[in-house]
One Martini backbone bead per residue (centre of mass of N, CA, C, O) as a GRO file, in nm:
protein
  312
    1UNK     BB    1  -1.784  -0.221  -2.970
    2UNK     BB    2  -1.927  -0.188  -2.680
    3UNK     BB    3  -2.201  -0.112  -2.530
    4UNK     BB    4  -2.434   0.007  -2.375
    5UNK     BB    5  -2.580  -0.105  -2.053
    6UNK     BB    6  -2.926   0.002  -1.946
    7UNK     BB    7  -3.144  -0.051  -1.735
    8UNK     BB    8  -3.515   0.038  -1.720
    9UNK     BB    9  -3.507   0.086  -1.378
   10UNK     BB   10  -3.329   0.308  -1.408
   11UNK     BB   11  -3.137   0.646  -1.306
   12UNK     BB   12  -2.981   0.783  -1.581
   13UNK     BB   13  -2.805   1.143  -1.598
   14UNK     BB   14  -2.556   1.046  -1.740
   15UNK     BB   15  -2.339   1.078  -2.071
   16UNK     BB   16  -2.095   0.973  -1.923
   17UNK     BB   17  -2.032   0.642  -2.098
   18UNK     BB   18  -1.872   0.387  -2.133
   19UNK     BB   19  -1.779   0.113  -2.318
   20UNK     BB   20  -1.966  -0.188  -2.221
   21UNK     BB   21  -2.134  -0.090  -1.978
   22UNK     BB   22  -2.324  -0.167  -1.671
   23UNK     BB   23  -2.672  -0.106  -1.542
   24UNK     BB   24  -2.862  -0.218  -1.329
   25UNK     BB   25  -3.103  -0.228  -1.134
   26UNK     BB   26  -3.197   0.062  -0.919
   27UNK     BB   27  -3.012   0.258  -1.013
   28UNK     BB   28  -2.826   0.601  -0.941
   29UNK     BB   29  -2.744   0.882  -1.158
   30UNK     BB   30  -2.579   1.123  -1.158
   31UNK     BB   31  -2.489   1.452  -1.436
   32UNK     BB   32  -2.167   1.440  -1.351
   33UNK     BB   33  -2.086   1.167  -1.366
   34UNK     BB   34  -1.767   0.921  -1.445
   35UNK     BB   35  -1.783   0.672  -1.667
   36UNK     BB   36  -1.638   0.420  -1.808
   37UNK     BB   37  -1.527   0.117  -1.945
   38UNK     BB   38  -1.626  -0.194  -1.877
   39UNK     BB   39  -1.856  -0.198  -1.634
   40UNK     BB   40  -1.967  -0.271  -1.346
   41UNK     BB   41  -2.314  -0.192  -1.229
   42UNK     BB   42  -2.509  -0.276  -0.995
   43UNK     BB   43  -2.791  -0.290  -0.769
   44UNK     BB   44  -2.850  -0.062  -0.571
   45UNK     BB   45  -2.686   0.218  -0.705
   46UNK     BB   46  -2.491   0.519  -0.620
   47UNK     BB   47  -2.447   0.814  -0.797
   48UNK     BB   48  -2.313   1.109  -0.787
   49UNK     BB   49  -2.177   1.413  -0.937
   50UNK     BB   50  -1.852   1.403  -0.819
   51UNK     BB   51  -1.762   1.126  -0.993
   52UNK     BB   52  -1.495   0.897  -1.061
   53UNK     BB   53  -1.479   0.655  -1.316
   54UNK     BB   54  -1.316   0.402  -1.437
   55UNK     BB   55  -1.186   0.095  -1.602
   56UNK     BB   56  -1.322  -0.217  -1.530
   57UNK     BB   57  -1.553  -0.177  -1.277
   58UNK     BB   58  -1.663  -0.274  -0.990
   59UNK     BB   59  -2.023  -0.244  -0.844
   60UNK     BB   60  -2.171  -0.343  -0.604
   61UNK     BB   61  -2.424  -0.378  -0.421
   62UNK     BB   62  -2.482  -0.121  -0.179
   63UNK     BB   63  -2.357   0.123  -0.332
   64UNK     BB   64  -2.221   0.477  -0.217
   65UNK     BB   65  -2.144   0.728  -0.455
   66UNK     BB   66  -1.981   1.041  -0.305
   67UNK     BB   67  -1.893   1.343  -0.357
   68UNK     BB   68  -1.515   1.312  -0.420
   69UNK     BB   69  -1.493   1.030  -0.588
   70UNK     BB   70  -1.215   0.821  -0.694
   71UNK     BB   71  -1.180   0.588  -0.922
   72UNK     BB   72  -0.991   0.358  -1.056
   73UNK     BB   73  -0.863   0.135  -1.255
   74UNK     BB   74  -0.979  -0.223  -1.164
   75UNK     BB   75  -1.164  -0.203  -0.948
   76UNK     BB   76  -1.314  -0.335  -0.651
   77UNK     BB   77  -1.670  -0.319  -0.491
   78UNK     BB   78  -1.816  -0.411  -0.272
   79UNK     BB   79  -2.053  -0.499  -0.091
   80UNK     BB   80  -2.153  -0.245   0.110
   81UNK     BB   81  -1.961  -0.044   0.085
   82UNK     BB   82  -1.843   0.239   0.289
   83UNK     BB   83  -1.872   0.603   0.174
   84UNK     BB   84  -1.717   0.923   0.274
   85UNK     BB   85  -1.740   1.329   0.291
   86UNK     BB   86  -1.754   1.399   0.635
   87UNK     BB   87  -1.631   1.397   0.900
   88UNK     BB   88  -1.890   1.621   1.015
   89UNK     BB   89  -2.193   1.569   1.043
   90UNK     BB   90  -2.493   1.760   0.924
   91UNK     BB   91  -2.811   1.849   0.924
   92UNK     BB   92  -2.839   2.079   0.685
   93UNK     BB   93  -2.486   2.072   0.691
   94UNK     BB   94  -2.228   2.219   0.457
   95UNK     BB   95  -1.946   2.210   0.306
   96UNK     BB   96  -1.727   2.350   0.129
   97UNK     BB   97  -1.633   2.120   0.086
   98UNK     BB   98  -1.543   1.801  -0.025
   99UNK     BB   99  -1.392   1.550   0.053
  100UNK     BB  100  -1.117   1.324  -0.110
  101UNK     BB  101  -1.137   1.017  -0.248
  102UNK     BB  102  -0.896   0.777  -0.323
  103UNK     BB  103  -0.887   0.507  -0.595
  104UNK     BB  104  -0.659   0.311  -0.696
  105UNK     BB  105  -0.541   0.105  -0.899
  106UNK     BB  106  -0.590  -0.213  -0.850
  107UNK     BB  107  -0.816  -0.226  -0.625
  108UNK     BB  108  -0.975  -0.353  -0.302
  109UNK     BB  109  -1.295  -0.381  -0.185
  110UNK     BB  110  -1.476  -0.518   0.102
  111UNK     BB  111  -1.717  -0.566   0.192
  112UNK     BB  112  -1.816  -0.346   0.437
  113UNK     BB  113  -1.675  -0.164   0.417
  114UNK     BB  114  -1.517   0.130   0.556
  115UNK     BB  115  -1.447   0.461   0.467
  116UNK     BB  116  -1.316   0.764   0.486
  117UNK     BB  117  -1.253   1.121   0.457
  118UNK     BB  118  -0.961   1.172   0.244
  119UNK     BB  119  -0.846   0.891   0.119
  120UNK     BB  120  -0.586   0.692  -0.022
  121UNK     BB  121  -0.579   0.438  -0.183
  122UNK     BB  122  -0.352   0.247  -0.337
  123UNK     BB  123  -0.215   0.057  -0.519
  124UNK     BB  124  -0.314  -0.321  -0.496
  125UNK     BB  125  -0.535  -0.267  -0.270
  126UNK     BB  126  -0.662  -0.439   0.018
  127UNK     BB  127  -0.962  -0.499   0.171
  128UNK     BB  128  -1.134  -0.621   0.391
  129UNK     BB  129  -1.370  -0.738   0.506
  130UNK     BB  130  -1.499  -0.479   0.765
  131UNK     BB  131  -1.321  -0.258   0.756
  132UNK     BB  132  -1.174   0.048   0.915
  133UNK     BB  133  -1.057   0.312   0.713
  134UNK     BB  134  -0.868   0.599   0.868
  135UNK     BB  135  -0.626   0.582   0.636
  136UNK     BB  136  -0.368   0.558   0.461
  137UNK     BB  137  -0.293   0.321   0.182
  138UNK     BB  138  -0.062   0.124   0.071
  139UNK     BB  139   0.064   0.005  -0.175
  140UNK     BB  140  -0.048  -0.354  -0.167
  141UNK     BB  141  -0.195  -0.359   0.144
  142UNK     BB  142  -0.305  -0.565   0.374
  143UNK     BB  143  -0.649  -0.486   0.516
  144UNK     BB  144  -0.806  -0.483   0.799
  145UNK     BB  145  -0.989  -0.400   1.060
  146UNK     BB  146  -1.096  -0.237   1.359
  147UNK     BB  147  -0.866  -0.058   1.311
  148UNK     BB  148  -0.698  -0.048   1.017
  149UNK     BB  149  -0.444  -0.301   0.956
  150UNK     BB  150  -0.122  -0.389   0.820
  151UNK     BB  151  -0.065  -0.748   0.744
  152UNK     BB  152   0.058  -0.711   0.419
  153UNK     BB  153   0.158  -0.788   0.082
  154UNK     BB  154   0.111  -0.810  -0.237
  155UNK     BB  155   0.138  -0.963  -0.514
  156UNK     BB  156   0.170  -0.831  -0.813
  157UNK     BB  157   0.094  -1.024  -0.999
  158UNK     BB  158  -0.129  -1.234  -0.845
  159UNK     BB  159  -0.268  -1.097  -0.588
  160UNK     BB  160  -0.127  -1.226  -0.360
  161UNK     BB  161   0.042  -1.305  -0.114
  162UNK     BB  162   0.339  -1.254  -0.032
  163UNK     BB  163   0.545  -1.460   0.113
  164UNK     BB  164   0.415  -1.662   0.325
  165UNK     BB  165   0.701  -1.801   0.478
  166UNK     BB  166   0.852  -1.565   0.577
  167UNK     BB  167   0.725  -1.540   0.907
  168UNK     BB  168   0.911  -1.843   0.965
  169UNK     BB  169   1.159  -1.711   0.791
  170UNK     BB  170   1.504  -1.632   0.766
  171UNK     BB  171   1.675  -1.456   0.589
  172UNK     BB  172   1.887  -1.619   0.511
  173UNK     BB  173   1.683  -1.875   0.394
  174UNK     BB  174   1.531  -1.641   0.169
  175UNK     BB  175   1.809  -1.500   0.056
  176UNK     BB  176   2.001  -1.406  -0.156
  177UNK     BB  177   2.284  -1.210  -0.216
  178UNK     BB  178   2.154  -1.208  -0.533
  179UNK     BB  179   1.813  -1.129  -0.641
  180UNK     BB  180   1.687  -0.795  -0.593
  181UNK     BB  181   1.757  -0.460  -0.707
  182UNK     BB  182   2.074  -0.508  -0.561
  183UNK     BB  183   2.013  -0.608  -0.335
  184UNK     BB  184   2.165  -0.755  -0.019
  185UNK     BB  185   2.296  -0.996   0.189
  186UNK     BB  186   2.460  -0.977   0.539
  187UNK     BB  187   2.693  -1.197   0.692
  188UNK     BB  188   2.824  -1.144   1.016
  189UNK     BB  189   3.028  -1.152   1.261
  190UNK     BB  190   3.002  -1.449   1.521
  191UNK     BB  191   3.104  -1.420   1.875
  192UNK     BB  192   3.087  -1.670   2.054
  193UNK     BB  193   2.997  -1.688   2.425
  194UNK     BB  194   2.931  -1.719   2.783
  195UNK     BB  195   2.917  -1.408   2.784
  196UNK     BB  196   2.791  -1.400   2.508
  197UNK     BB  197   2.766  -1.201   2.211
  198UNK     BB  198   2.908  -1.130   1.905
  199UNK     BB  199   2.882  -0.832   1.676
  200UNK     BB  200   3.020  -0.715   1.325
  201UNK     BB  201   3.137  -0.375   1.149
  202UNK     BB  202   3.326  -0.328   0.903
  203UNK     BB  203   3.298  -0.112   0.669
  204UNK     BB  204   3.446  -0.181   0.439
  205UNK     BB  205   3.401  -0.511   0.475
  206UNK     BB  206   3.029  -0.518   0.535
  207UNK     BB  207   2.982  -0.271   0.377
  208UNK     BB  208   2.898  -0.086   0.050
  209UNK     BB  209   2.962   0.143   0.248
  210UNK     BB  210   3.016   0.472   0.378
  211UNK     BB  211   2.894   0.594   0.669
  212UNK     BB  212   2.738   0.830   0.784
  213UNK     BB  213   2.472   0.783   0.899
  214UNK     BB  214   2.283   0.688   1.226
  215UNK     BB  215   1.978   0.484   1.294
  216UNK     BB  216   1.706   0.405   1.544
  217UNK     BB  217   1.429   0.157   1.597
  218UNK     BB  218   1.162   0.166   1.844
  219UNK     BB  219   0.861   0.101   2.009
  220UNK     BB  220   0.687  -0.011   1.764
  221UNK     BB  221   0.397  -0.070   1.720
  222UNK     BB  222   0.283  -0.375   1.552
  223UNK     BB  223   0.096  -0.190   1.306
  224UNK     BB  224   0.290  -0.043   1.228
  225UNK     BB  225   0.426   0.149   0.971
  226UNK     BB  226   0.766   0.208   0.809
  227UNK     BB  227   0.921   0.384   0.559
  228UNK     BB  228   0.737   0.411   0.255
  229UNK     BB  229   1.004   0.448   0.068
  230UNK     BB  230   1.279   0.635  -0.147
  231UNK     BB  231   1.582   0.678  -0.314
  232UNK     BB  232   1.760   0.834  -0.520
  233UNK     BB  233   2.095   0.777  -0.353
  234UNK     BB  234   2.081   0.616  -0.111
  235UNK     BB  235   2.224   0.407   0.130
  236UNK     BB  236   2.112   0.128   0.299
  237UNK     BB  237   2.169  -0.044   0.606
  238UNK     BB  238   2.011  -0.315   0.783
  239UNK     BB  239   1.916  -0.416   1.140
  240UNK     BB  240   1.805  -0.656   1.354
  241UNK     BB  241   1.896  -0.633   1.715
  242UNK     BB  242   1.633  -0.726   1.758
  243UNK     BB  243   1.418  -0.905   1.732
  244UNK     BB  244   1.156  -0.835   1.461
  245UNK     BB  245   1.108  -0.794   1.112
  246UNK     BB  246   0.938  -0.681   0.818
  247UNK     BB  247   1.041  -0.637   0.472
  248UNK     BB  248   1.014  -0.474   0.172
  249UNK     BB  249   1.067  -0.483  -0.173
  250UNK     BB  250   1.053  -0.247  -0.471
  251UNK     BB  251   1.060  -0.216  -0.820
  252UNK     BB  252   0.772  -0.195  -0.987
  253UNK     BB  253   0.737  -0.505  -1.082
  254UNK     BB  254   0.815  -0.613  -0.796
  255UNK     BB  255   0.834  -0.842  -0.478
  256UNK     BB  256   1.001  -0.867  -0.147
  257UNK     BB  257   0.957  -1.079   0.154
  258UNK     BB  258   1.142  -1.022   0.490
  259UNK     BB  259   1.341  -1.157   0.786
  260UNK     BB  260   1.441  -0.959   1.057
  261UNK     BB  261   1.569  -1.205   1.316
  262UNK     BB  262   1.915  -1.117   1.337
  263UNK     BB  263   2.202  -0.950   1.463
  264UNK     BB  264   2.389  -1.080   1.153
  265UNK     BB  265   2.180  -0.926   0.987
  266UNK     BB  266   2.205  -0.784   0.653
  267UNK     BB  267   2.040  -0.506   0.455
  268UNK     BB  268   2.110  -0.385   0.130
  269UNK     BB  269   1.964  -0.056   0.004
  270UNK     BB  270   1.968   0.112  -0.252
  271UNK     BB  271   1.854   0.306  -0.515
  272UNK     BB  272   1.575   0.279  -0.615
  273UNK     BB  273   1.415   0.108  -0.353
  274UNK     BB  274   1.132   0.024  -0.222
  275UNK     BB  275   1.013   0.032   0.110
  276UNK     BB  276   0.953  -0.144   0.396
  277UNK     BB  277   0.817  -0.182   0.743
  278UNK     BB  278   0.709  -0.435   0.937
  279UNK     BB  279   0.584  -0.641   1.238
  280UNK     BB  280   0.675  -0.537   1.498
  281UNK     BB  281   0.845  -0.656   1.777
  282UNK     BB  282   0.823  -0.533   2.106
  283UNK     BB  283   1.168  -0.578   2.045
  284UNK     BB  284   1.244  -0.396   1.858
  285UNK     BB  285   1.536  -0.324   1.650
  286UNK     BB  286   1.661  -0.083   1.478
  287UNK     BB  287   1.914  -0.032   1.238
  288UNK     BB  288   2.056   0.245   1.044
  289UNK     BB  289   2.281   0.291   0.768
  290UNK     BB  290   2.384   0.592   0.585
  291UNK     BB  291   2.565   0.751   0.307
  292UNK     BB  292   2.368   1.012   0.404
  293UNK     BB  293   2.293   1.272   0.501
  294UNK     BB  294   2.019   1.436   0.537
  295UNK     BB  295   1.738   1.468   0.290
  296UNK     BB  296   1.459   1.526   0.198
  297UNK     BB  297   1.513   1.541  -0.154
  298UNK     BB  298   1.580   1.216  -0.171
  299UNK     BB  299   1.287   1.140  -0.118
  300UNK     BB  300   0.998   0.886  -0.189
  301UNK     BB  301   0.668   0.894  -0.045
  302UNK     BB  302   0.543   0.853  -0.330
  303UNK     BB  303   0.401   0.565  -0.520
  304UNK     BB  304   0.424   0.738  -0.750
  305UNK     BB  305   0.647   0.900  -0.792
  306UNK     BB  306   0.835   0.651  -0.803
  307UNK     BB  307   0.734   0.581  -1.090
  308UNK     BB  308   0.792   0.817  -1.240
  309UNK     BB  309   1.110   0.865  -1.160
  310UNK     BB  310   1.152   0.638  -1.325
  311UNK     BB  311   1.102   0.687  -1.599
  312UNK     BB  312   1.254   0.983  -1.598
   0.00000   0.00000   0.00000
């Protein structure tokens, strides 16, 4: 097993330091900081006593880890990214707790990125560098800008862009009527008449489920993001009546995203299979159809309890 090597230059107060890691000149750390095994921290990098960092973490050059600061295992933080731990400061006035801010395992954040305090980053979420993440980011999430919007979602092995032709190609061109954790593409009757068109859904024939409740969403600024839940048991078929979205899938292993942008094209979406939808056009409907009425306690709205969920 690998030593740890602490440089000379450096002033390291904590015991806590995993085999392996490595701590280049003028950095410090105070003696409550708990370090893993495999990591790499740059070059004048400060960690403070109440951080927690995982396995395996690359930390560029000119990063201040504050009291609260949470990092999972596999992380890199670029150069000069900053992290934040009171909403509200002033000088010589401290608050009763520091916020906790969670950076979930393979995630990644870039350049001069500035983190928010409270926030929590997703598993395998990119930030880009420069970005201002205001709020909490879906796991895989590919997030830019000031203020952060999710403009994409990676791909789980490969850690790049999902689909990336999705964006140009509708769902009927993209997905196989099965091929993806269940879920079915759905292609309904068009007809087509010089005083307009029409498309129909009989259940029975058309949904794999009997409908109780169906719901529309419509309005949706196009940064935001809808869905980021599973369900235990419920079966929702998914339509987009109007404009356009992007779908994403996740099984927990892999993720496909689609794009529903005709309005005799639906997606049944089985349970458990996490779900997001997000890049709504300023003119989409989205209707969607669910096997069972609303029941707080069937959704899993967190992507760690849904891989849990899963397991047990």
């Amino acid at each position: 097993m690998n030593a740890t090597q602490i440089h000379p230059l450096s002033d390291v107060q904590t015991k806590s330091i995993g085999s392996g890691t490595r701590i280049w000149q003028y950095s410090i750390v105070l003696s409550g900081a708990k370090i893993g095994s495999g990591c790499n921290v740059c070059a004048h990098v400060l960690i403070e006593n109440d951080v927690t960092i995982g396995d395996n973490v690359t930390i560029k050059s000119g990063v201040q880890l504050w009291d609260g600061i949470r990092i999972g295992n596999n992380v890199f933080i670029g150069p000069n990214a900053t992290f934040t731990n009171d909403a509200f400061p002033r000088s010589k006035q401290f608050p009763d707790r520091f916020l906790k801010t969670l950076i979930s395992d393979d995630a990644s954040i870039g350049a001069n990125a500035t983190i928010l305090p409270g926030i929590k980053i997703g598993t395998g979420a990119m930030i880009g560098a420069g970005c201002v993440v205001t709020k909490d980011v879906p796991a895989y999430a590919i997030v830019i800008g000031n203020p952060g919007v999710i403009k994409g979602y990676t791909d789980k092995n490969s850690g790049h862009r999902a689909d990336r032709s999705a964006e140009q190609s509708s769902a009927s061109t993209r997905f196989p009527e099965r091929d993806f954790a269940g879920c079915t593409l759905h292609t309904l009757p068009l007809i087509a008449d010089l005083r307009g068109n029409l498309s129909v859904a009989d259940y029975e024939a058309h949904i794999p489920f009997l409908p109780r409740r169906c719901f529309w969403v419509f309005d949706v600024p196009s940064r935001e993001t809808r869905g980021e839940h599973a369900h235990k048991t419920l079966h929702q078929f998914l339509i987009c009546l109007k404009g356009s979205i992007n779908v994403v899938l996740d099984n927990a292993t892999d993720r496909k995203e689609i794009v529903l942008n005709r309005p005799n094209i639906g997606i049944h979406i089985p349970p458990m299979v996490w779900g997001i939808q997000y890049k709504f056009s300023h003119d989409a409907v989205l209707l969607v159809f669910a096997s069972e009425p609303y029941d707080a306690n069937d959704y899993l709205r967190d992507y760690d309890e849904f891989l849990f969920y899963l397991k047990t």
